[in-house]
KOLMARZA-141622 format. One record per residue (C-alpha): residue number from 1; residue in one letter; chain; x, y, z. Coordinates in steps of 0.001 Angstrom, whole numbers. Layout:
// residues N
[NUM, a, A, [X, Y, Z]]
...
This chain:
// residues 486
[1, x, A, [33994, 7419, 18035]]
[2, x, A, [31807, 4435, 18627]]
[3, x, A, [31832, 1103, 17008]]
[4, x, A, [28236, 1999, 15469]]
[5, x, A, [29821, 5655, 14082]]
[6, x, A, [33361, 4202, 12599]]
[7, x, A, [31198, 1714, 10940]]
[8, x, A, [29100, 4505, 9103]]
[9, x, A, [31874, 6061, 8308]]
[10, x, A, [33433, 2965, 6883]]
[11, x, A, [30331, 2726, 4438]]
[12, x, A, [30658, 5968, 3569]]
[13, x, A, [34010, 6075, 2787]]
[14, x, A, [34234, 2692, 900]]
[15, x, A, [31153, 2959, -1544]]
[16, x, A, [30963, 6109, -2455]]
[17, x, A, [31795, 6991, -6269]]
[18, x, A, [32795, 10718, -7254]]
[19, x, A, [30237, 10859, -9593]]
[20, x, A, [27569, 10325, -7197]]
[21, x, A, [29043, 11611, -3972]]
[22, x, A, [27907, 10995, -594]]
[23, x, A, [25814, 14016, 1122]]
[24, x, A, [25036, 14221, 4197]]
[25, x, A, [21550, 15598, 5305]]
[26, x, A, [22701, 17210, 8228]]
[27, x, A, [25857, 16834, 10356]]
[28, x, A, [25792, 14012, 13352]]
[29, x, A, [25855, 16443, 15336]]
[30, x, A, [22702, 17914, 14398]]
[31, x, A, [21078, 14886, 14079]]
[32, x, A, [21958, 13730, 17428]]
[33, x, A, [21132, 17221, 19036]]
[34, x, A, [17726, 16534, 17750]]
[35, x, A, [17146, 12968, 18550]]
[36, x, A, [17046, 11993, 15193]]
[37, x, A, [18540, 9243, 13618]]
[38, x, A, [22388, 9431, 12070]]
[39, x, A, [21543, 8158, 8700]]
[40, x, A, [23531, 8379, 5135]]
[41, x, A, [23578, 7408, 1738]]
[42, x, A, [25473, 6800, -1093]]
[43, x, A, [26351, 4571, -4032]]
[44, x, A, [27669, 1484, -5255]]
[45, x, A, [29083, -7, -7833]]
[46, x, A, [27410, -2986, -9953]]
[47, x, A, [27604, -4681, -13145]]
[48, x, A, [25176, -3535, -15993]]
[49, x, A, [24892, -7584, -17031]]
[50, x, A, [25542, -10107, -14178]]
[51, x, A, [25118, -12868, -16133]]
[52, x, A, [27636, -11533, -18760]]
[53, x, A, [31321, -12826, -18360]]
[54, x, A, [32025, -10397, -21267]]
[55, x, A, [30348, -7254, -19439]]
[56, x, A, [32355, -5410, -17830]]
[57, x, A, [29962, -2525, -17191]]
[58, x, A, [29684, -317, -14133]]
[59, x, A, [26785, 2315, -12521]]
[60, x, A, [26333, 3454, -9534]]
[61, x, A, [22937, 1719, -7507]]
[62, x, A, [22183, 4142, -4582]]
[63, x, A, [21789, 3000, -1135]]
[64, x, A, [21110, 4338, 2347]]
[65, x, A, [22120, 3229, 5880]]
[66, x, A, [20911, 4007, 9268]]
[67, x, A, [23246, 2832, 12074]]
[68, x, A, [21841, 4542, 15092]]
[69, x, A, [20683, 1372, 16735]]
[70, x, A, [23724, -1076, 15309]]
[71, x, A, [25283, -2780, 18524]]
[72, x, A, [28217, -4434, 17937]]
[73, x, A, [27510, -8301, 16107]]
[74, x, A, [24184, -6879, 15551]]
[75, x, A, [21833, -8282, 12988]]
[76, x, A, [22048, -6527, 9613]]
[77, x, A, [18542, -5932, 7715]]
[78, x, A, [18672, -5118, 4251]]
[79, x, A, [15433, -3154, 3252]]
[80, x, A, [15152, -3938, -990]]
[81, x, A, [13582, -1491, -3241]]
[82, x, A, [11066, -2148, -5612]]
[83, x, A, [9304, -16, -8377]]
[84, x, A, [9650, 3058, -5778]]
[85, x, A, [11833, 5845, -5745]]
[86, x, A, [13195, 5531, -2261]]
[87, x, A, [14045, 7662, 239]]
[88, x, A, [15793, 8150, 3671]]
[89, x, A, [12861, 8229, 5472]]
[90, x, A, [11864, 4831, 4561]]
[91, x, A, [14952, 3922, 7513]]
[92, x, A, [14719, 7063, 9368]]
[93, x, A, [11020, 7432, 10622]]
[94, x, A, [9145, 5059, 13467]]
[95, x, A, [7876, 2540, 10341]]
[96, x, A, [7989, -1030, 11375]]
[97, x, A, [10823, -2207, 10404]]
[98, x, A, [13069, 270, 11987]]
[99, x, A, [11550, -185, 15527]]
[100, x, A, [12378, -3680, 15019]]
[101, x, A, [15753, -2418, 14313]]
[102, x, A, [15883, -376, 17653]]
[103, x, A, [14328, -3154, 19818]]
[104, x, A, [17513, -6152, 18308]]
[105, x, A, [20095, -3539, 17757]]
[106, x, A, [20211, -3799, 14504]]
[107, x, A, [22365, -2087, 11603]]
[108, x, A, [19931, -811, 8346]]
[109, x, A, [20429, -700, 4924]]
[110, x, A, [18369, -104, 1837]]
[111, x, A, [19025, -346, -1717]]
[112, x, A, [17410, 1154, -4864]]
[113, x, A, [16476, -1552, -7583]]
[114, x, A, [17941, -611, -10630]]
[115, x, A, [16262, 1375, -13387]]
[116, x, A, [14043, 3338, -10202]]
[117, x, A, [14260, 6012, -8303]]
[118, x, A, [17903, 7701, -8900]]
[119, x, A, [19431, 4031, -9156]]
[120, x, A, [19797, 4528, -13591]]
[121, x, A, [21760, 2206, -15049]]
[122, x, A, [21761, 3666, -18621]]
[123, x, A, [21283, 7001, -20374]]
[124, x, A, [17403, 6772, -21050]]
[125, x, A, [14806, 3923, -21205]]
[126, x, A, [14601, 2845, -24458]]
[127, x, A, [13895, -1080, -24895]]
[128, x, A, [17288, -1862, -25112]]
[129, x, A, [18219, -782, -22536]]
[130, x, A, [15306, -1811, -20516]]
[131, x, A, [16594, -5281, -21347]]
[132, x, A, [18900, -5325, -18540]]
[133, x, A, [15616, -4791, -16320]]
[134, x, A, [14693, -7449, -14343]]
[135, x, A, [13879, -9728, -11251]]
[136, x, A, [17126, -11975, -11727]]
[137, x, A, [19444, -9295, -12528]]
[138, x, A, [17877, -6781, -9215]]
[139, x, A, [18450, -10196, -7530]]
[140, x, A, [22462, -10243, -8754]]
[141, x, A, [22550, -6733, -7457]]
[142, x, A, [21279, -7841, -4075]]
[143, x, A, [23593, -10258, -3725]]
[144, x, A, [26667, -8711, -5084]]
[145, x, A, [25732, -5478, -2842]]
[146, x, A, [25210, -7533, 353]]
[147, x, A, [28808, -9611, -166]]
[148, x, A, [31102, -6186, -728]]
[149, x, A, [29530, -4172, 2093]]
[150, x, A, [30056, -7527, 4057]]
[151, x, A, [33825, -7920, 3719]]
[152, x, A, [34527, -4578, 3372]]
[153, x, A, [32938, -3297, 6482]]
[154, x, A, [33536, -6437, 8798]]
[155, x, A, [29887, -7809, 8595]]
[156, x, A, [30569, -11248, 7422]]
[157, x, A, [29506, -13221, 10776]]
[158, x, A, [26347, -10953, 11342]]
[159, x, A, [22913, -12430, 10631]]
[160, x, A, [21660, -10499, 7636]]
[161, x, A, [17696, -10597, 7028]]
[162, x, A, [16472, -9058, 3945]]
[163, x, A, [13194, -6874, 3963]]
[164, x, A, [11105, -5581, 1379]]
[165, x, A, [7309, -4154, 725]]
[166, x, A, [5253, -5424, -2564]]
[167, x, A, [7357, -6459, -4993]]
[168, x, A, [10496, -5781, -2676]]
[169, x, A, [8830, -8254, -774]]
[170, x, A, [9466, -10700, -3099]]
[171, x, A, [12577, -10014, -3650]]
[172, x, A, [13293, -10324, -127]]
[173, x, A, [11887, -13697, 56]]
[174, x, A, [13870, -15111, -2971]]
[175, x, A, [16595, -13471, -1294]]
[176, x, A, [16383, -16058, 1093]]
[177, x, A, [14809, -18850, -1401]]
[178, x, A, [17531, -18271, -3412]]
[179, x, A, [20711, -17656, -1294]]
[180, x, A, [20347, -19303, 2339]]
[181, x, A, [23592, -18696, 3030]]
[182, x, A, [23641, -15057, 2948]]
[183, x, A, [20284, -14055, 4188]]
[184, x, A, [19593, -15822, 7762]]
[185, x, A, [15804, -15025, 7575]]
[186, x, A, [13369, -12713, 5342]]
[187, x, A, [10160, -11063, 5839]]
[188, x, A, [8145, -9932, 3248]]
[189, x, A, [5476, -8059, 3313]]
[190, x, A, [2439, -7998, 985]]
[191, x, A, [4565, -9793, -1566]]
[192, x, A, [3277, -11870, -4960]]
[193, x, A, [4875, -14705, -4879]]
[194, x, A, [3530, -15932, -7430]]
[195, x, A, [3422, -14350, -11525]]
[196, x, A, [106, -14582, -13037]]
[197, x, A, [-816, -12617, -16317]]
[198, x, A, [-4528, -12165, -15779]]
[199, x, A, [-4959, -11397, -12733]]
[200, x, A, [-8618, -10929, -12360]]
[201, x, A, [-8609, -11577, -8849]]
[202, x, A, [-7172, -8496, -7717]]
[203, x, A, [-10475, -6414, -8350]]
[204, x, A, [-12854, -9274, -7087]]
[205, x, A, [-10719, -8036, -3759]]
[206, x, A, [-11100, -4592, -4233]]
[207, x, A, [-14962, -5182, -5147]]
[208, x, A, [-15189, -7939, -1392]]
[209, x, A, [-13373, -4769, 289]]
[210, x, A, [-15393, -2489, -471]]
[211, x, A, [-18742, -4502, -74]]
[212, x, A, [-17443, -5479, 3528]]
[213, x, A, [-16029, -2236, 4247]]
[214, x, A, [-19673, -201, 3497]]
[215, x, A, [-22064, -1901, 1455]]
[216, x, A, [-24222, 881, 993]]
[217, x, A, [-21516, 2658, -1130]]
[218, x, A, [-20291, -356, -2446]]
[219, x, A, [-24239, -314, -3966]]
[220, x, A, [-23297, 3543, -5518]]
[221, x, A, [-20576, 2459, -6906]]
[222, x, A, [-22140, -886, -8413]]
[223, x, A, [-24758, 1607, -9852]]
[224, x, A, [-22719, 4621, -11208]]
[225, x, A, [-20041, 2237, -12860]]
[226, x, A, [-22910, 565, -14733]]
[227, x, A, [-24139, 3579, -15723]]
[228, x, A, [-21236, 4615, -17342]]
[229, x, A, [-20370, 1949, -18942]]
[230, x, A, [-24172, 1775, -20403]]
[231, x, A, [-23698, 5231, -21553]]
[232, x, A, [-20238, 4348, -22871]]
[233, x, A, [-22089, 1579, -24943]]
[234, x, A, [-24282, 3936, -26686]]
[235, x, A, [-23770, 6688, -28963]]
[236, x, A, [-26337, 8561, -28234]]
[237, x, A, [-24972, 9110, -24675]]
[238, x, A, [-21250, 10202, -25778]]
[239, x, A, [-21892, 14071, -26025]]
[240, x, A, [-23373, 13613, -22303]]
[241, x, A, [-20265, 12435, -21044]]
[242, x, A, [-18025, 14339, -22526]]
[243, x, A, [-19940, 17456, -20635]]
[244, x, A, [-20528, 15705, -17441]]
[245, x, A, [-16273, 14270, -17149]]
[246, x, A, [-14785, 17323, -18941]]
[247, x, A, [-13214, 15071, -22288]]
[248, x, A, [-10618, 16544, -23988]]
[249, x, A, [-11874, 15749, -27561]]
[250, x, A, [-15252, 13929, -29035]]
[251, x, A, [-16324, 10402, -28799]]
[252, x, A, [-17181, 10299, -32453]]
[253, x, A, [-14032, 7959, -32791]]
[254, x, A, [-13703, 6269, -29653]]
[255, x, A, [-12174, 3186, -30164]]
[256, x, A, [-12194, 135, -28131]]
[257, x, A, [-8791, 909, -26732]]
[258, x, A, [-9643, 4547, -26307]]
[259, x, A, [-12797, 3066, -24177]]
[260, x, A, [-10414, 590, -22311]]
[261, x, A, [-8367, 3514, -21439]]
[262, x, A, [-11136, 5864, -20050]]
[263, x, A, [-12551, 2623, -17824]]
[264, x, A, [-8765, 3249, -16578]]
[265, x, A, [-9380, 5445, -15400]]
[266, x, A, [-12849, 5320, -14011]]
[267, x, A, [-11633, 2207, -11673]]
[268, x, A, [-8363, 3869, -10226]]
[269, x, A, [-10144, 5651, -7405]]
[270, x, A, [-11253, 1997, -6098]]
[271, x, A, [-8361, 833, -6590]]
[272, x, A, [-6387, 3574, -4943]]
[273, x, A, [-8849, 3637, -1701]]
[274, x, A, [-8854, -145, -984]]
[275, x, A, [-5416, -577, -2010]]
[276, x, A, [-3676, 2171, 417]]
[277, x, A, [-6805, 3630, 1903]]
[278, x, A, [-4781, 6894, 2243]]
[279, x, A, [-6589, 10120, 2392]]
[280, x, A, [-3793, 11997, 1080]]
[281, x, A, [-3208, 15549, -456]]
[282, x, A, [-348, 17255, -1990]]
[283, x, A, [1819, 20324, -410]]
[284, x, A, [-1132, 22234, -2124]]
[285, x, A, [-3718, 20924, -362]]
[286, x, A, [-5303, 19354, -3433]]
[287, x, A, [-6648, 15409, -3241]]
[288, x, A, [-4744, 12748, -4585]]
[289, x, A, [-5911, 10040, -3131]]
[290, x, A, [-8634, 8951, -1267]]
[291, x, A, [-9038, 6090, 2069]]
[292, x, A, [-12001, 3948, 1497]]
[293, x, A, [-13871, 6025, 4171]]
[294, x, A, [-13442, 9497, 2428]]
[295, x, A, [-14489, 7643, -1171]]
[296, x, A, [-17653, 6021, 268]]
[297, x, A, [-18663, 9295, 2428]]
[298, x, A, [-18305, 11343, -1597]]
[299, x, A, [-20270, 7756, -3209]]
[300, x, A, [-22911, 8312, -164]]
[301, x, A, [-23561, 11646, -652]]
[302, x, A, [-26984, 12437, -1782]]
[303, x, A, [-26650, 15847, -1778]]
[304, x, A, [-24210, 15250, -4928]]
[305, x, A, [-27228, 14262, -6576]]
[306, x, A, [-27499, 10382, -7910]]
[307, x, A, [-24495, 7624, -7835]]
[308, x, A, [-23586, 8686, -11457]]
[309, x, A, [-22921, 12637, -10391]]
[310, x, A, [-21495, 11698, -7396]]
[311, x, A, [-18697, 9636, -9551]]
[312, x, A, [-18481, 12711, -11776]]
[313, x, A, [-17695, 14825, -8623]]
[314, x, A, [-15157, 11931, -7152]]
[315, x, A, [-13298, 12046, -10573]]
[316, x, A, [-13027, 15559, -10973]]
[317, x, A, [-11595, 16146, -7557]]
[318, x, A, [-9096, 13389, -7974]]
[319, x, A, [-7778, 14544, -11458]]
[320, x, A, [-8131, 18223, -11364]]
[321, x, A, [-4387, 18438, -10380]]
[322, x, A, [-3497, 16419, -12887]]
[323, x, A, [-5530, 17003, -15933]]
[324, x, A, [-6292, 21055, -15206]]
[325, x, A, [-8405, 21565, -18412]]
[326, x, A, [-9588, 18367, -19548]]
[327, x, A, [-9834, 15061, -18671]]
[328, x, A, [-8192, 13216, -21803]]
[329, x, A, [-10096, 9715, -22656]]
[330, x, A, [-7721, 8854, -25882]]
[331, x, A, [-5425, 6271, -25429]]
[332, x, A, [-2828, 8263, -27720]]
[333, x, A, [-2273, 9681, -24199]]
[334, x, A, [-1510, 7106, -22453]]
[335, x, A, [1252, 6103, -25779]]
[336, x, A, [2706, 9758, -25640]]
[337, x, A, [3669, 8958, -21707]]
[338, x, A, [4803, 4984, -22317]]
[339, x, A, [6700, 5979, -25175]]
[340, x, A, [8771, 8416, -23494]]
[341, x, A, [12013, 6808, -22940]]
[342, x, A, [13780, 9922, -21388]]
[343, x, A, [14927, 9879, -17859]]
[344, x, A, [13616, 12457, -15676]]
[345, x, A, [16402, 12956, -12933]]
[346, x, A, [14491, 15363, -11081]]
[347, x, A, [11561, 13490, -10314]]
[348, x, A, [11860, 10373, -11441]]
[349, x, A, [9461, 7667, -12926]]
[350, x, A, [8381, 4451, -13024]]
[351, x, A, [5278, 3778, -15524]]
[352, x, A, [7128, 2536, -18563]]
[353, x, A, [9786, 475, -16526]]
[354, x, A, [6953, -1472, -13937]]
[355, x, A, [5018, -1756, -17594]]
[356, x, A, [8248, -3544, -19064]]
[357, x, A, [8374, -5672, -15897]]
[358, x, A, [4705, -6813, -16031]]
[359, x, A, [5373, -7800, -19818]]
[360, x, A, [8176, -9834, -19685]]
[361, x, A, [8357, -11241, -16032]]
[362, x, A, [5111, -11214, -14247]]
[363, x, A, [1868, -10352, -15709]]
[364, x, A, [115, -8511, -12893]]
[365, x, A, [-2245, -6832, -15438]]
[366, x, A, [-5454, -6180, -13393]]
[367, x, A, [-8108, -7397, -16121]]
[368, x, A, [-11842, -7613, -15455]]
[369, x, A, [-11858, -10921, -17578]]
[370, x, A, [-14074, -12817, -14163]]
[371, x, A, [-17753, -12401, -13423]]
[372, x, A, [-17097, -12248, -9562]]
[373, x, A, [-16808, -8579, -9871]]
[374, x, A, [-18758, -5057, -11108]]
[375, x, A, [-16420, -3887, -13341]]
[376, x, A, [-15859, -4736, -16941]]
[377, x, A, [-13985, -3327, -19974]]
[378, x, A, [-10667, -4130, -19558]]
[379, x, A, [-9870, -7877, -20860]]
[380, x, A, [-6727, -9392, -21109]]
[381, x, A, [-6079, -8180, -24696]]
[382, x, A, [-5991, -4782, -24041]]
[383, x, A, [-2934, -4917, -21896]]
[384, x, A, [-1163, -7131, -24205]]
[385, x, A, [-1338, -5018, -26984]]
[386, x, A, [180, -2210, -24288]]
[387, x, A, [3122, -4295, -24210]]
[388, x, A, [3156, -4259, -28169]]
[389, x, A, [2306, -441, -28795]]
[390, x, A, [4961, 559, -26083]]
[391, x, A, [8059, -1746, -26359]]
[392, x, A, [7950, -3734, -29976]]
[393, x, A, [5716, -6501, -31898]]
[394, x, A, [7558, -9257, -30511]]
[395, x, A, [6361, -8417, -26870]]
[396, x, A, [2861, -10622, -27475]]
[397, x, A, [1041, -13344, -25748]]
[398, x, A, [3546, -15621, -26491]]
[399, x, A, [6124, -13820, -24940]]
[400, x, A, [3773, -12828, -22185]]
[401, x, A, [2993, -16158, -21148]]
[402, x, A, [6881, -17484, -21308]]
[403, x, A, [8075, -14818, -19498]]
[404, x, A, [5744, -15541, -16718]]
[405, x, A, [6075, -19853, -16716]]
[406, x, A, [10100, -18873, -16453]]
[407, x, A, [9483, -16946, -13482]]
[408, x, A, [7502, -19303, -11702]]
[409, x, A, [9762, -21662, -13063]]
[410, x, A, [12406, -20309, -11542]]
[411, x, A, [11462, -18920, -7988]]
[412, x, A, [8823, -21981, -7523]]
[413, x, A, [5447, -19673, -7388]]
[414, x, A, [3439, -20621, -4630]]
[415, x, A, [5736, -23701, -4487]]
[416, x, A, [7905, -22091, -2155]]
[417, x, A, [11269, -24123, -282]]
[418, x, A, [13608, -23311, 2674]]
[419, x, A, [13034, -21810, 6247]]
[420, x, A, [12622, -18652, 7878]]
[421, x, A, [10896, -16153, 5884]]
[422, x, A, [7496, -14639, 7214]]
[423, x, A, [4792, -14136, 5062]]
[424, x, A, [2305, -11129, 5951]]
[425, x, A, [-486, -10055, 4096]]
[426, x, A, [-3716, -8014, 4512]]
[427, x, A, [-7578, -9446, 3664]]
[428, x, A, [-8462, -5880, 2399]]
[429, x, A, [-5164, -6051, 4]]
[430, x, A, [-6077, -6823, -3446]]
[431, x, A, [-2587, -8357, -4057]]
[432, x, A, [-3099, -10935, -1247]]
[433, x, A, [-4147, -13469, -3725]]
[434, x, A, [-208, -14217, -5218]]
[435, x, A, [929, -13986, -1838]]
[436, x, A, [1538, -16641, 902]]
[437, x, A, [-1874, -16455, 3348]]
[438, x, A, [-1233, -19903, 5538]]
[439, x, A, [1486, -21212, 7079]]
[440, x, A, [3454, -23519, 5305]]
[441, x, A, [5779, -25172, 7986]]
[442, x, A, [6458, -23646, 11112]]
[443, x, A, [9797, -21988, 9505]]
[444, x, A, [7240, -20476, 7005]]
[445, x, A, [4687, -19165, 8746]]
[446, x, A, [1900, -16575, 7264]]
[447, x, A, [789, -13432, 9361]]
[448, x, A, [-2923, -13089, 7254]]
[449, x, A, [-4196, -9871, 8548]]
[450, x, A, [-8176, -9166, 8857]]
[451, x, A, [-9053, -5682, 7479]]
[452, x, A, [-5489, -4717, 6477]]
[453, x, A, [-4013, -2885, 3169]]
[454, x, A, [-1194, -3041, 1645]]
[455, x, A, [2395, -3183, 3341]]
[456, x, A, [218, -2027, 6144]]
[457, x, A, [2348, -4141, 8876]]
[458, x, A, [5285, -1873, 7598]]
[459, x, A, [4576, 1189, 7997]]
[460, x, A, [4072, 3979, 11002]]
[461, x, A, [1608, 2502, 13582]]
[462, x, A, [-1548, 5047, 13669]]
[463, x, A, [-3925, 5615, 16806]]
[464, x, A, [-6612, 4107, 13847]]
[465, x, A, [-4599, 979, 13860]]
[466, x, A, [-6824, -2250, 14458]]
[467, x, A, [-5967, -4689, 17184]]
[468, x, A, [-5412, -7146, 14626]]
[469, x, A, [-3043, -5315, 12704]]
[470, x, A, [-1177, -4253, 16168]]
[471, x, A, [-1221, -7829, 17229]]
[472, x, A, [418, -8876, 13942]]
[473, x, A, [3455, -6511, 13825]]
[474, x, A, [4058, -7679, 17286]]
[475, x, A, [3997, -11284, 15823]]
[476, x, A, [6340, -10887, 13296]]
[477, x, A, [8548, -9494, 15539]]
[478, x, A, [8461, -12060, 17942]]
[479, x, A, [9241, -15079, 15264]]
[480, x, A, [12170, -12573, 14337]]
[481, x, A, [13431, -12441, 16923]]
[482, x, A, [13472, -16348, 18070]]
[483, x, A, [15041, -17152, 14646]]
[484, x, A, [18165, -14415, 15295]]
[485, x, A, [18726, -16325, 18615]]
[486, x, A, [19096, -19559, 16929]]
């Protein structure tokens, strides 16, 4: 048995619970027949309340770990978890990070943040126990998680560097903010850095990437948006589109939240496209998501008849999966989904915890309270009284806008200290506006990427793949690399 395989083993054997019981995927030897990578996971033990010398708590966070390319005093990169269910391919598939792994012999990890994914630290997801839900506390785990696997396994002189996508992003970086001593570097990817409650700027980017990206449908959809939202204004218009987007019930009683809701959903596809730009359908071959090309070539499509009925059509093929009969406008919809506080083990969630996360740490609520931008109908008020309607009365502005001065209290914002964490973002990204975009110091350099999405760096390169974006991963792995040798 190699060094690489006994230390698998080792993680297998020490952090595995017999509730939640290691399984493997396949046996080594299948996976190494294949050429595929010997990967595991498993679960660990953490503390319900870190910051509780009374708790004395335990569940079991879920991990994974990929030692195919670990060569003996290796690095050790922790990939964090963020509102995502993850998964094994995440380590196990040619995404950036784990050719980076390959090329500096490198062990893998990744953790589950608590309260996502399988990673369930209580029964259900009620607001109390939601309380234990949050940055600091996912932070604790990090920590705690990265010292035990580090004595236990014999990984206390190896150089960990913590990785993470979005808002694992961040956590990587204040992994490194945070604890210098136990993280020798950080790279995060597409992460806010900063906490900001209306953030307006995210859909003056999506608007700017859209505009740059075609302008001609970036003109349809300036035109059927204001169309709807004309028609949405006036009565005499409501029976029309309830025909023409399939509502579930009359507008006779469409209130202002109700309309706030429906807007919703009318700006998701834009979102979705410039976002991800994935042109992705499920095992049924029915759309779920569209790339920015495939959304302007339906918005440019005159044979659909004029901007508005092309926006009908774009809808309808988006939702059908998910709304088979009707398309419901009401917000008691979107209550009867926040207020479910069940746990769904199968297939597992994350609306009502992000939701709970956006209330009390970070804002993030993508308002159209600017003028730099086509859409309107969503103002800051609407989300706050989310926060009200789906956790309590005392989750209000007030709380809102303390929750989100203690976080950039505490992390710094876009005040950010130490060494050795890279900062890469996109231009198309809507989220690149909380994130780092110029180089601090040479120990905190930004990678500021023209015409790339989100996490795009990260993943699988594609044949589609702009220089640019090429150029960039190749960067990153370059300043890596210098710092490990250091």
């Amino acid at each position: 048995m190699t060094m690489a395989q006994a230390l698998g083993w080792l993680l297998l054997l020490l952090f595995c619970s017999s509730a939640h019981s290691f399984l493997w995927r396949r046996t080594r030897g299948a996976y190494e027949s294949k050429g595929m990578s010997p990967t595991g996971d498993g679960s660990f033990q953490q503390k319900l309340d870190h910051f509780s010398k009374n708790s004395t708590e335990l569940w079991p966070q879920r991990y994974f770990f990929n030692d195919a390319f670990y060569k003996p005093g290796g690095p050790v990169f922790l990939l964090i978890g963020g509102f995502e269910t993850v998964c094994e391919s995440w380590i196990s598939t040619n995404n950036t990070w784990v050719s980076y792994a390959e090329r500096l012999g490198a062990l893998f990890l990744l953790l589950e943040h608590r309260f996502y994914g399988h990673s369930q630290p209580k029964g259900d997801l009620s607001t109390a126990s939601l309380h234990y839900l949050s940055s600091r506390q996912a932070l604790a785990d990090i920590v705690n998680f990265r010292i035990k696997v580090a004595e236990k396994v014999g990984l206390t002189k190896n150089k960990w560097v913590a990785f993470g996508c979005s808002y694992g992003g961040s956590l990587a970086v204040w992994s490194r903010i945070k604890h210098p001593d136990l993280f020798a570097a950080a790279v995060g990817s597409s992460a806010p850095i900063k906490a900001k409650a209306n953030f307006y700027e995210y859909l003056e980017v999506v608007q700017r990437s859209l505009a740059t990206h075609n302008s001609k449908c970036f003109q349809a959809v300036r035109e059927a948006f204001g169309q709807v939202v004309k028609m949405l204004s006036l009565r005499k218009y409501h029976r029309q589109l309830r025909k023409d987007f399939t509502l579930c019930k009359p507008m006779k009683r469409f209130s202002e939240m109700d309309k706030a809701f429906f807007i919703e959903h009318l700006v998701f596809p834009f979102k979705s496209a410039v976002q991800d730009n994935d042109n992705e359908s499920d095992y049924e071959g029915i759309q779920v998501s569209f790339g920015m090309d495939e959304l302007c070539d339906m918005m440019t499509n005159t044979s659909l008849g004029s901007p508005y009925y092309r926006f009908v059509r774009l809808l309808h093929v988006l939702f059908k999966d998910e709304y088979l009969r009707c398309f419901p406008a009401q917000y008691e919809k979107k209550l009867e989904v926040y207020l479910d506080s069940s746990i769904n083990h199968h297939n597992p969630t994350k609306a009502r915890q992000y939701f709970y996360q956006c209330c009390t740490e970070f804002g993030f609520f993508h308002t159209t309270d600017s003028k730099n931008q086509l859409f309107t109908g969503l103002p800051l008020s609407y989300f706050v009284q989310q926060c009200s309607d789906f956790f309590g009365p005392e989750f209000n502005y007030d709380s809102l806008n303390m929750g989100v001065m203690s976080t950039n209290a505490y992390y710094g914002g876009f005040k950010v200290t130490g060494s050795k964490i890279i900062f890469s973002n996109g231009s198309f990204d809507p989220w690149h506006p909380l994130g780092i975009t110029k180089d601090i110091s040479k120990d905190l350099p930004a990678v500021f990427i023209k015409g790339a999405v989100h996490c795009a760096d990260m993943y699988q390169q594609k044949d589609t793949d702009s220089a640019e974006l090429i150029q960039a991963r190749e960067k990153i792995f370059q300043i890596l690399q210098q710092w490990l040798k250091e």
